[in-house]
C-alpha positions, -999 to +999 in steps of 0.1 A: +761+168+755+752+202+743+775+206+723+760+177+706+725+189+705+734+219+689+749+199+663+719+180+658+700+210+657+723+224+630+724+192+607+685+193+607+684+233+604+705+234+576+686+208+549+650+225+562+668+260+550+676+250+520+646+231+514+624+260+526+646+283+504+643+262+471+602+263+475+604+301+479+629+305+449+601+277+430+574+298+437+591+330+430+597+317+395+561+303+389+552+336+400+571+356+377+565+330+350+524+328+358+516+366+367+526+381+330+503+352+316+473+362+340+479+398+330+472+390+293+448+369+299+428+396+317+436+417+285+421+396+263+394+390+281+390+428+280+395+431+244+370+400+238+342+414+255+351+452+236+348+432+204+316+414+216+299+446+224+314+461+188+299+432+173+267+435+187+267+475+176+276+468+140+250+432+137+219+467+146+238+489+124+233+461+098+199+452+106+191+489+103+205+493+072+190+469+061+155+481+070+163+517+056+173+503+021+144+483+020+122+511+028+141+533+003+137+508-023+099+503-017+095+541-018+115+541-052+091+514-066+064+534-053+075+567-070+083+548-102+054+531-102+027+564-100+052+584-126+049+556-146+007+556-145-010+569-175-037+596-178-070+592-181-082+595-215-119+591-231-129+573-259-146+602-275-128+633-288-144+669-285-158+664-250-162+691-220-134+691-194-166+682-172-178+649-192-141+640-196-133+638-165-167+626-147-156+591-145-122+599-129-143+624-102-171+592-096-142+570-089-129+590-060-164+600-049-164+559-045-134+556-025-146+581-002-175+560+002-160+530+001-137+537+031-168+552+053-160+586+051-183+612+054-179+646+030-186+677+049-182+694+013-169+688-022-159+720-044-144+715-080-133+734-103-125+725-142-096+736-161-085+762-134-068+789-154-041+791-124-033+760-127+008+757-145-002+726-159-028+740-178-010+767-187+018+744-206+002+716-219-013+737-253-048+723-249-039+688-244-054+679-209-082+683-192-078+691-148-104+689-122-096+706-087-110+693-061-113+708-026-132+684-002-139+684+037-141+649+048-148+637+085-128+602+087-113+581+118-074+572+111-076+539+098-107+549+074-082+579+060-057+554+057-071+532+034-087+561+017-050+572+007-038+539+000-069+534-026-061+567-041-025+557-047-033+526-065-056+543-088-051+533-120-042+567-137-022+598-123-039+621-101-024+650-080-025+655-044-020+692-037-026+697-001-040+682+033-047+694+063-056+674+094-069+686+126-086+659+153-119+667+166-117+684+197-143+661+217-132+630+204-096+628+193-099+601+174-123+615+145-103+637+120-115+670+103-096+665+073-093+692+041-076+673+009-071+695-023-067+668-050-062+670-088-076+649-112-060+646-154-072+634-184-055+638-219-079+648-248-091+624-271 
């Protein structure tokens, strides 16, 4: 009767073995079939997200470019367009440097005004004989120096600045100096050295 059992036992042993052995030998091949899959899967997911972020670097190197050659450009239209104003010149011929070039001083003695700022002091000084442009141009042109102290808030100077560049004929400036007023930041102390032209009639 044992004997028997056992033999039971054995006949149902057997086909759960092999059973149990072909699921383990079916996973072990998914496995091995699956796991070099998921490995590149993972790698291209890392490489994705590397090119993402590359992307994203190279779109603000773009847009920065972009910006720069746009400001380039607008400061290469800016510096074409004042070499490309004319100089002032009177309708009469035989005039002082002084009377020649009184209409180009009121002018900037009007944008000063203009923008609200206030002139501390305005020193000129006609035909300077240290000036180099004097010196070359054989009698042809006429230059005012101008050394002003100006008291001006930012914005005022500013538009002061801007005014002066779109003046309608070419004009120099030299040299300025800004320092803020000690006891209220905002207010500038400002010393511009400016030249004004004007070709001879």
């Amino acid at each position: 009767m044992a004997d028997s059992n056992n033999k039971v036992k054995d006949v149902l042993y057997l086909p759960a073995l092999i059973l149990l052995g072909g699921f383990i030998g079916v996973v072990w091949i998914i496995a091995t079939q699956i796991s070099p899959q998921i490995s590149e899967v993972g790698s291209l997911r890392a490489t994705y997200n590397s090119k993402i972020k590359e992307y994203s670097s190279r779109e603000k190197e773009l847009e920065n470019l972009k910006v720069a050659s746009k400001d380039k450009s607008t400061q290469e239209a800016g510096a074409a367009s004042s070499l490309s104003k004319g100089f002032y010149k009177p309708l009469e011929s035989g005039l002082e440097p002084d009377i020649v070039l009184a209409a180009e001083f009121n002018e900037v003695l009007s944008l000063i005004t203009s923008n609200s700022i206030k002139t501390r002091s305005v020193k000129y000084t006609y035909d300077p004989a240290d000036d180099e442009f004097i010196k070359n141009s054989q009698g042809k042109y006429s230059v005012c120096k101008l050394d002003m102290e100006m008291i001006a808030n930012y914005n005022d100077f500013k538009n002061f600045l801007k005014d002066l560049y779109k003046h309608d004929h070419y004009l120099d400036i030299v040299k300025i100096e800004i320092v803020p007023y000690q006891k209220n930041k905002s207010i500038l102390l400002i010393s511009l050295q400016l030249k004004l032209y004007a070709e001879k009639a």
